[in-house]
C-alpha positions as CSV (number, residue, x, y, z in Angstrom):
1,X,129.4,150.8,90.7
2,X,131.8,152.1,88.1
3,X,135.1,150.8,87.8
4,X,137.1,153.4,88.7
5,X,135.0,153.7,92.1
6,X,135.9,149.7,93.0
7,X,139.3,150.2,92.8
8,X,138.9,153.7,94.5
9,X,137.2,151.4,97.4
10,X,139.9,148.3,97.1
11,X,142.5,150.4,97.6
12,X,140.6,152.5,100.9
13,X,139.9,148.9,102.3
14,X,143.1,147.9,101.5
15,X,145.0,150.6,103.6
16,X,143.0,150.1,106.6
17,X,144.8,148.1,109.5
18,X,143.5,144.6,109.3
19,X,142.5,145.0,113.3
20,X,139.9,147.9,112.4
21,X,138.0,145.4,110.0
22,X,138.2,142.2,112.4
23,X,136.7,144.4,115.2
24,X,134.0,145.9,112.8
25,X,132.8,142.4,111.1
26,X,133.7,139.7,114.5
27,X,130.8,139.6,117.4
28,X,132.4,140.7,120.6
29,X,133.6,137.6,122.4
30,X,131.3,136.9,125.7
31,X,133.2,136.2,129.0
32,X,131.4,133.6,131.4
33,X,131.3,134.8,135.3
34,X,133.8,133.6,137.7
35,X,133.0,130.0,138.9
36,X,131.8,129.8,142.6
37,X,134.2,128.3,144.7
38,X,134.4,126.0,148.0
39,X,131.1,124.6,147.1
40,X,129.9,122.1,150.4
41,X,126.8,120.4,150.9
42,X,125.3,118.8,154.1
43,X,122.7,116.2,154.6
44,X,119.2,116.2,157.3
45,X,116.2,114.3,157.1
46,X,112.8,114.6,157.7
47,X,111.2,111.5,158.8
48,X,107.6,111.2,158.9
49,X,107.4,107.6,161.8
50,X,103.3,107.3,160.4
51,X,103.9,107.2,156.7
52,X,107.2,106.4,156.2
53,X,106.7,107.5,152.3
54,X,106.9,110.8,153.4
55,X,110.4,110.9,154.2
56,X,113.0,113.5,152.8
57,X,116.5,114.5,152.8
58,X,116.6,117.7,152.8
59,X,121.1,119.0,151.5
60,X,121.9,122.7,152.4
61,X,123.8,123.3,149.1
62,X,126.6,126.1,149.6
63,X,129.1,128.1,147.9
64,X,131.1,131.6,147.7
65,X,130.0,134.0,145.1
66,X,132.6,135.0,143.2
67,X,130.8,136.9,140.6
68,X,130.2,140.3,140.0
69,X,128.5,139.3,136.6
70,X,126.1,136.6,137.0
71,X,122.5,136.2,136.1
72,X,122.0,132.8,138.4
73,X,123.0,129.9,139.5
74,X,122.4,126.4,138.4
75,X,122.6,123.5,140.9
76,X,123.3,119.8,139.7
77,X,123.5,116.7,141.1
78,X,123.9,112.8,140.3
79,X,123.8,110.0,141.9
80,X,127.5,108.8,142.3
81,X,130.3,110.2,140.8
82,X,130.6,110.0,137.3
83,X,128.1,110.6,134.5
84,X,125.7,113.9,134.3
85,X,124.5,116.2,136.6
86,X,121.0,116.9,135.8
87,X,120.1,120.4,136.5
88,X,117.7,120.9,139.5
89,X,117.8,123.8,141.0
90,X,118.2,127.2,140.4
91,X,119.4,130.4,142.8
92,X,119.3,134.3,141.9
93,X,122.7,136.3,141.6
94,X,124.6,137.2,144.2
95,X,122.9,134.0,146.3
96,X,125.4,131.4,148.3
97,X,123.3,129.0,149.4
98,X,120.3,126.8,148.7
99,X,118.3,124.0,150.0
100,X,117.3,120.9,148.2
101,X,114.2,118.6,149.2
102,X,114.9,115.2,147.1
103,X,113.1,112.2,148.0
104,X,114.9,109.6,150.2
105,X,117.5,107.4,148.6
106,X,118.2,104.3,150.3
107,X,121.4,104.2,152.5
108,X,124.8,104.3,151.0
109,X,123.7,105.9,148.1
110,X,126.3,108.8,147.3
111,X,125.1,111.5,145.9
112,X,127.2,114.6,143.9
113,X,126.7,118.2,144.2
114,X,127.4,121.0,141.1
115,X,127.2,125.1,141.1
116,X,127.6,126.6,137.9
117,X,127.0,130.6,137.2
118,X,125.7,131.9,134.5
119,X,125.0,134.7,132.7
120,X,123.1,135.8,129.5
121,X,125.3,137.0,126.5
122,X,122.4,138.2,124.2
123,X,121.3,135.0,122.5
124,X,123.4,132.4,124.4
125,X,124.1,131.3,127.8
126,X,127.9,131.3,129.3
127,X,128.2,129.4,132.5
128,X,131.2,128.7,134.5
129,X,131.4,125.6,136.7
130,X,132.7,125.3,140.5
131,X,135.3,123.2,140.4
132,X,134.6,121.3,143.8
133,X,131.8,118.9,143.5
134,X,130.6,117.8,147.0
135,X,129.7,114.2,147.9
136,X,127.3,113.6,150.2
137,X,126.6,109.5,151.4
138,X,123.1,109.2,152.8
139,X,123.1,107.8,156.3
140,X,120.3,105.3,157.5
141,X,117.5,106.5,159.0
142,X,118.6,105.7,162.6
143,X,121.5,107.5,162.3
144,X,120.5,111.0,162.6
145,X,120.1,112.4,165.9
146,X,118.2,115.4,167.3
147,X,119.8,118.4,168.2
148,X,120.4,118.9,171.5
């Protein structure tokens, strides 16, 4: 390019409102979903009397969808209440509710429930975390009665 032309095109750029050329050259900001909310979980167990290694507690994991948005949802737990929730579970959109089959912890041992949405923004992932976390305490074995 001449010189006359880069000053022609300085002064163009120049005169533009500074908006027009932050919206053309900035990515478009991604928005994650609305968290799910009143997230509950409840305990049952499966007890096998012949091989006892075959027990399971089975949590019904639930929550309100709030989204209109999402792709999924990503259930965490840990055992406790502080440190990380490991990931393991995942729902469709639009679900509010799953079920969990996790091998039986011994009595007493808390465990902590996690919902996040989700949703896929091109090449990254925007997620949105449930702000109740649920805490379940896993009864003895001779505590659970059948239903009558």
């Amino acid at each position: 390019m001449n010189q006359p032309t880069l000053v022609a095109l300085s002064r163009l750029l120049l005169s533009l409102p500074l908006a027009i050329l932050l919206l053309a050259s900035s990515p478009a900001l991604a928005v994650p979903p609305a968290a799910p909310t009143n997230v509950r979980a409840d305990i049952s167990k499966y007890i096998d009397a012949a091989t006892p290694a075959n027990n399971f507690n089975y949590y019904l994991v639930r929550w309100e969808d709030n989204a209109l948005d999402e792709s999924g949802y990503q259930i965490g737990v840990r055992i406790g209440t502080r440190g990380a929730f490991f990931n393991i579970d995942s729902a469709v959109a639009n679900s509010t509710s799953t079920v969990l089959s996790l091998a039986s912890f011994p009595a007493g041992t808390v465990l902590q429930f996690q919902v996040s949405a989700y949703k896929f923004n091109g090449s990254k992932t925007d997620a949105a975390v449930g702000a109740t976390r649920p805490t379940v305490s896993v009864p003895a074995d001779n505590t659970f009665n059948a239903p009558t």
